[in-house]
C-alpha positions as CSV (number, residue, x, y, z in Angstrom):
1,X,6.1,40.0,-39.7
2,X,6.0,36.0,-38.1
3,X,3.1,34.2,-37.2
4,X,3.6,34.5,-33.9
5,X,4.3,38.3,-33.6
6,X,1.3,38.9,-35.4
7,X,-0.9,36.2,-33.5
8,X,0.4,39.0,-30.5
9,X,-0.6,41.7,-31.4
10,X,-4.0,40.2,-32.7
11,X,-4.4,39.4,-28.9
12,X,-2.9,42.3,-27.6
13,X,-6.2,44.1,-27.4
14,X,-9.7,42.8,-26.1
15,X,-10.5,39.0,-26.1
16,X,-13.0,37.7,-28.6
17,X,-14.0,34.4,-29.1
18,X,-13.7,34.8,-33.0
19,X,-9.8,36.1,-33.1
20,X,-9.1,33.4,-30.2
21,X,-10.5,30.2,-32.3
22,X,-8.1,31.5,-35.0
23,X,-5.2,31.9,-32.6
24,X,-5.2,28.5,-30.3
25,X,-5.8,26.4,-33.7
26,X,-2.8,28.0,-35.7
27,X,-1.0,27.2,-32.3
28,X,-2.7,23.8,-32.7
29,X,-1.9,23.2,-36.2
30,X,2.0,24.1,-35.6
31,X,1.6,27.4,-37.4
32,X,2.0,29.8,-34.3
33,X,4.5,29.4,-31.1
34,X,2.5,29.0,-27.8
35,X,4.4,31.5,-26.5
36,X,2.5,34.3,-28.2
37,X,-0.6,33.6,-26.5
38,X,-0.7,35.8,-23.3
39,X,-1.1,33.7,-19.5
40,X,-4.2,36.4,-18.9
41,X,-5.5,34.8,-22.3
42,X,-5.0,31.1,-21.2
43,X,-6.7,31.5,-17.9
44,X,-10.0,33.1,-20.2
45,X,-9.6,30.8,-22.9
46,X,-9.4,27.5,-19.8
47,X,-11.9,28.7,-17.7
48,X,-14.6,29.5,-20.5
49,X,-13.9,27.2,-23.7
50,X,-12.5,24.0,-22.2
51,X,-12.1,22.0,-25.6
52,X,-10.3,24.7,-27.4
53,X,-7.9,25.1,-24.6
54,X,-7.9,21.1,-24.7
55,X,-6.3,21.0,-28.0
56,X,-4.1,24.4,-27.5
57,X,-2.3,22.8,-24.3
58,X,-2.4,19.3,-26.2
59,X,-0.4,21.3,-28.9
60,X,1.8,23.8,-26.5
61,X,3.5,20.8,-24.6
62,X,4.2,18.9,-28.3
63,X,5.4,21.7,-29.5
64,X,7.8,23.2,-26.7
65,X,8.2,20.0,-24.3
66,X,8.7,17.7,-27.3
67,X,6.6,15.4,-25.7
68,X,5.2,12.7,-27.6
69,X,2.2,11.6,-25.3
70,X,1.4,14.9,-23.9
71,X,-1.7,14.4,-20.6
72,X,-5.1,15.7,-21.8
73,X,-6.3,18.4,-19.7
74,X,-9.8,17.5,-19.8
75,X,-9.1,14.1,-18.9
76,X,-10.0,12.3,-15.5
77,X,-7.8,9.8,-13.6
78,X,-9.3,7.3,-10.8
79,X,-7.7,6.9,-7.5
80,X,-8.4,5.5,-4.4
81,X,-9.0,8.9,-1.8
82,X,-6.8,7.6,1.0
83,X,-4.0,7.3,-1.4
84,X,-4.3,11.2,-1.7
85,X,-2.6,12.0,1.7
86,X,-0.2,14.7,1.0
87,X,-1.4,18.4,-0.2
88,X,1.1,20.6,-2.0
89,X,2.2,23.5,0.3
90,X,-0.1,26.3,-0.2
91,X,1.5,29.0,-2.0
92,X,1.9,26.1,-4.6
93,X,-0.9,24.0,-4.5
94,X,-3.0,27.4,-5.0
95,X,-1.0,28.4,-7.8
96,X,-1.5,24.9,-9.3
97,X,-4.9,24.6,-9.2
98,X,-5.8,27.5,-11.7
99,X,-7.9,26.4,-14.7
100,X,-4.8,27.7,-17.5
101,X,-2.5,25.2,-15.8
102,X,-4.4,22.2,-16.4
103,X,-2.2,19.4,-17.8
104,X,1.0,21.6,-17.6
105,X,3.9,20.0,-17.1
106,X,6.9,21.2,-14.4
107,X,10.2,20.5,-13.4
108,X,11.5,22.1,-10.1
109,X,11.5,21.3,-6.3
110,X,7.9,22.4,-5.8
111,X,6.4,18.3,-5.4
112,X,8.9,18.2,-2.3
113,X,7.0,21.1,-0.4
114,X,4.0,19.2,1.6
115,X,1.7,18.5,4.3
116,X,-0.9,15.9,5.6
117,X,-4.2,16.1,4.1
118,X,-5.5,15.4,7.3
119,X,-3.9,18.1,8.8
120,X,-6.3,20.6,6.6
121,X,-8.5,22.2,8.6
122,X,-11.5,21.9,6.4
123,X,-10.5,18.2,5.9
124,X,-10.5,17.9,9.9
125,X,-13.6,19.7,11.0
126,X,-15.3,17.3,8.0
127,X,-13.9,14.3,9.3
128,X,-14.9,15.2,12.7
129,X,-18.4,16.0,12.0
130,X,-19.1,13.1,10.1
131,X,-17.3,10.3,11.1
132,X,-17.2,11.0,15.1
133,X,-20.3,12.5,15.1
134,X,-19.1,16.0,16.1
135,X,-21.3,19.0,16.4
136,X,-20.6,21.4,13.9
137,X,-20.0,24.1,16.1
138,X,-17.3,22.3,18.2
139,X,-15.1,21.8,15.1
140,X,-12.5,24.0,13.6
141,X,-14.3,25.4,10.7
142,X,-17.0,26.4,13.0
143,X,-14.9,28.7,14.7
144,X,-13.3,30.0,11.7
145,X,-16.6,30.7,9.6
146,X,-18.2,32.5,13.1
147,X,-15.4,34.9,12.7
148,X,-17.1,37.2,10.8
149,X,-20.5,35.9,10.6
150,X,-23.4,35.0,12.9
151,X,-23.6,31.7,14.8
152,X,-27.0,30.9,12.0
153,X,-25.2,32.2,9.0
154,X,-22.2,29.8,9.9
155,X,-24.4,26.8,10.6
156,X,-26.3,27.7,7.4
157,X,-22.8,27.2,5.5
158,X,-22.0,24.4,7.0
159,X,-25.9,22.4,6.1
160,X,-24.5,22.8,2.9
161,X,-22.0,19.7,3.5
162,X,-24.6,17.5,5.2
163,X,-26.8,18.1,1.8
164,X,-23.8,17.1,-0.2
165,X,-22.4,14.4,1.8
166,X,-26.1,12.6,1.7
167,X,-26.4,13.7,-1.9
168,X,-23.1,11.9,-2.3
169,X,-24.3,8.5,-0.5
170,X,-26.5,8.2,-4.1
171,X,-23.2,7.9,-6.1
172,X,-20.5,10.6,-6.9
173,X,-21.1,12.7,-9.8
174,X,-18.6,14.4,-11.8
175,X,-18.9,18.1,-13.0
176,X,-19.5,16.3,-16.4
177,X,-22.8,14.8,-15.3
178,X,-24.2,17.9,-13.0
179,X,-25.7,20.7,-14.9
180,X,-23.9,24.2,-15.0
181,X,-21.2,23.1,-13.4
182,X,-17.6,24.2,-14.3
183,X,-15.3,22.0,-15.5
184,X,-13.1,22.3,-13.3
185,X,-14.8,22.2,-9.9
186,X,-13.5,18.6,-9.1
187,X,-11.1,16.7,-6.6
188,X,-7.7,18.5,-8.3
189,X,-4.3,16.6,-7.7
190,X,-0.7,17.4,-9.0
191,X,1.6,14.0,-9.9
192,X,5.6,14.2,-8.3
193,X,8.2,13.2,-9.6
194,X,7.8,9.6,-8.3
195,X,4.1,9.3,-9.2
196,X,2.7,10.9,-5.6
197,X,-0.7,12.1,-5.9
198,X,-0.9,15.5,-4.1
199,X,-4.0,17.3,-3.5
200,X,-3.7,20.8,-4.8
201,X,-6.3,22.9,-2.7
202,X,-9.2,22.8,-5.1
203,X,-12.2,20.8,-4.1
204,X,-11.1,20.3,-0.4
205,X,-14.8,19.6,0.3
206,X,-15.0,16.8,-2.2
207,X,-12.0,15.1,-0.7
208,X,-13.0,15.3,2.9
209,X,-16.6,13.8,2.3
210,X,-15.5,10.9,-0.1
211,X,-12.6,10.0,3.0
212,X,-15.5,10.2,5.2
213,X,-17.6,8.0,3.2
214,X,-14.5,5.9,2.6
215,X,-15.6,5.6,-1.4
216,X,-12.7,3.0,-3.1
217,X,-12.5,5.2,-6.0
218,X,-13.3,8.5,-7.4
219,X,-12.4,10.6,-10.4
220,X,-9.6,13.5,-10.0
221,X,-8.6,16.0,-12.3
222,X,-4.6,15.8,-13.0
223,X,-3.1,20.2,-12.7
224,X,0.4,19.5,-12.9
225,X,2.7,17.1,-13.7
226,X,6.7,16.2,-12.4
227,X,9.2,16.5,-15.3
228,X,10.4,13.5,-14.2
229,X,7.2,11.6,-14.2
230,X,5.7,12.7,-17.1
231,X,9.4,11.1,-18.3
232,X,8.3,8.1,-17.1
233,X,4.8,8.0,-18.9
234,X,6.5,8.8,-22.2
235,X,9.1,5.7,-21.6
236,X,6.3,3.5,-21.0
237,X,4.0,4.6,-23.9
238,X,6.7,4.3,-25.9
239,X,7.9,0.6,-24.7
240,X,4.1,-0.2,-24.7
241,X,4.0,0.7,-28.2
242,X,7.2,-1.6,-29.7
243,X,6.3,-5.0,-29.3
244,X,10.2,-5.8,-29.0
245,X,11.1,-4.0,-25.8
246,X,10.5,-4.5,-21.9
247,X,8.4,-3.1,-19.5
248,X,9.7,-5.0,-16.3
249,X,11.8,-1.9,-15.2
250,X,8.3,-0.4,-15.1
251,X,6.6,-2.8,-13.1
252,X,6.8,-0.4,-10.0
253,X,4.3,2.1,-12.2
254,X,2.0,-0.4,-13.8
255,X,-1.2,0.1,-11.3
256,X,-0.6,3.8,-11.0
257,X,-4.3,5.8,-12.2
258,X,-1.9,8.3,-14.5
259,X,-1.2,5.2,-16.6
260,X,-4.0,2.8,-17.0
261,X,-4.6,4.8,-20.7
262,X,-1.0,3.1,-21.9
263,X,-2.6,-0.2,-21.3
264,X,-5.9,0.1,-22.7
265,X,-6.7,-0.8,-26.2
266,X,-8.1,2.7,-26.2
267,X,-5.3,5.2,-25.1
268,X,-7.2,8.5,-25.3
269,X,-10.9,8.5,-23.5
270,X,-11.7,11.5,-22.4
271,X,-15.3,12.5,-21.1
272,X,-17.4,14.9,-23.3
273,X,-17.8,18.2,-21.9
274,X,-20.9,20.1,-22.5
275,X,-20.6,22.7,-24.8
C-alpha cells in the first residue's frame, strides 16, 4: 500500500484534528501526494486551522505546480482600492473566494469574465449613501433587503455600515487585529494573467466603505492566481535572486502589491494568525 492511498483511506472516514496534522505534514514533508487529501477536507482543514493548511498549500503547489516561489495563503498584499475596479463574474468570483482555495494557482479563461465594481449593487447603494448623502431607503440595497423584511429590520441592517464606516474613520483593522474574527473575512482579490486585481465577491462591504473613504491603501487577501502571472513572479524571484541577470524586461511589474516581497530584504512576512 503507498503513502498516499493510505493517507486516503485514513481520511476517508470522519475528520479529526489528530489524523489531519499527520496527513497535511507528510503532504508537507513530500511524503504523501496532495492529491489524496479530499477538497471536502481542504475546505475544513482552511476554514478552521489556517497555519496547517498554510504549509499544506505552500507544499501542494511545490509539489504539483513545480513552483519554486509558491504565494503564501495567509499572506496580505497592499493596494490602492480604486485600482480594484473590475470583479470576477459571479459564478467565478464566488467559487474563488472559498477558504480551501486560498493561494491556488489557475490557468484558464476565467480572469477574462468581468464587470465594474461600481456596477455592484452593494458597492452602489454604499457609495450613494455615503458619499452623496443618500437616504438609505432610496438606494438599491434598500429595496432589495425590504423584500422580505420589514422597513425597521432593513434599516437596522443597514446601521450596521454607518457603525463600521465610522469605526473605520479610526484606522482599518485587519481580521488579524480584531478578536474572533475569521481569517478570512477580508477585502479578497484574484490576480490575471497580466497582474489585474479582481475583486472576488467576498468582503463587498469592506471595499465599498474604504472607496468611500477614499483610503490610499488597504490590505487584501490574494484567492487565486493567473498561470501566467504567477509565471511572471517566479521569473522575477528568480532574476532577483542571480546577481548576473536583468530585470529591465520586468520594469512594467516592479510597483505591482503581488511583488513588493521579491524586493525586500525579507521575502516571506506574513502576519501571525491567532491560534
Amino acid at each position: 500500500m503507498t503513502g498516499s492511498t493510505r493517507f486516503a483511506e485514513q481520511l476517508g472516514g470522519s475528520v479529526g484534528i489528530g489524523p489531519l496534522k499527520h496527513v497535511l505534514s507528510a503532504v508537507y514533508n513530500g511524503v504523501a501526494d496532495p492529491s489524496a487529501v479530499p477538497a471536502k477536507v481542504e475546505r475544513w482543514v482552511g476554514k478552521r486551522h489556517p497555519l496547517l493548511f498554510r504549509k499544506y498549500l505552500l507544499q501542494k503547489n511545490r509539489s504539483v505546480y513545480g513552483y519554486c516561489e509558491p504565494p503564501d495563503p495567509l499572506q496580505l498584499i497592499n493596494v490602492d482600492p480604486d485600482s480594484v475596479s473590475q470583479a470576477l463574474a459571479v459564478e467565478h468570483g464566488c467559487y474563488y473566494w472559498q477558504h480551501h482555495k486560498c493561494g491556488t494557482i489557475l490557468d484558464g479563461p476565467w480572469d477574462q469574465d468581468t464587470t465594474p465594481v461600481d456596477e455592484l449593487l452593494k458597492v452602489r447603494a454604499l457609495s450613494n449613501h455615503f458619499k452623496h448623502d443618500v437616504e438609505w431607503k432610496e438606494t438599491a440595497l434598500y429595496a432589495e433587503i425590504i423584500e422580505s423584511h420589514t422597513h425597521e429590520e432593513a434599516l437596522s441592517q443597514l446601521e450596521i455600515y454607518d457603525k463600521l464606516y465610522t469605526d473605520l474613520q479610526d484606522g482599518y483593522k485587519t481580521s488579524f487585529e480584531l478578536p474572533e474574527t475569521d481569517f478570512m473575512e477580508e477585502i479578497c482579490v484574484c490576480i490575471g494573467r497580466h497582474g489585474e486585481i479582481l475583486f472576488s465577491h467576498s468582503g463587498t462591504h469592506r471595499l465599498a466603505l474604504v472607496r468611500a473613504l477614499e483610503l490610499d491603501e488597504v490590505p487584501v487577501r490574494v484567492m487565486v492566481r493567473h498561470a501566467k502571472w504567477q509565471e511572471i513572479r517566479e521569473s522575477l524571484s528568480h532574476r532577483l535572486n542571480d546577481a548576473n541577470k536583468e530585470v529591465a524586461d520586468f520594469e512594467e511589474y516592479l510597483d505591482h502589491p503581488d511583488l513588493h516581497k521579491f524586493r525586500s530584504e525579507e521575502k516571506y512576512v506574513t502576519e501571525s494568525y491567532r491560534g
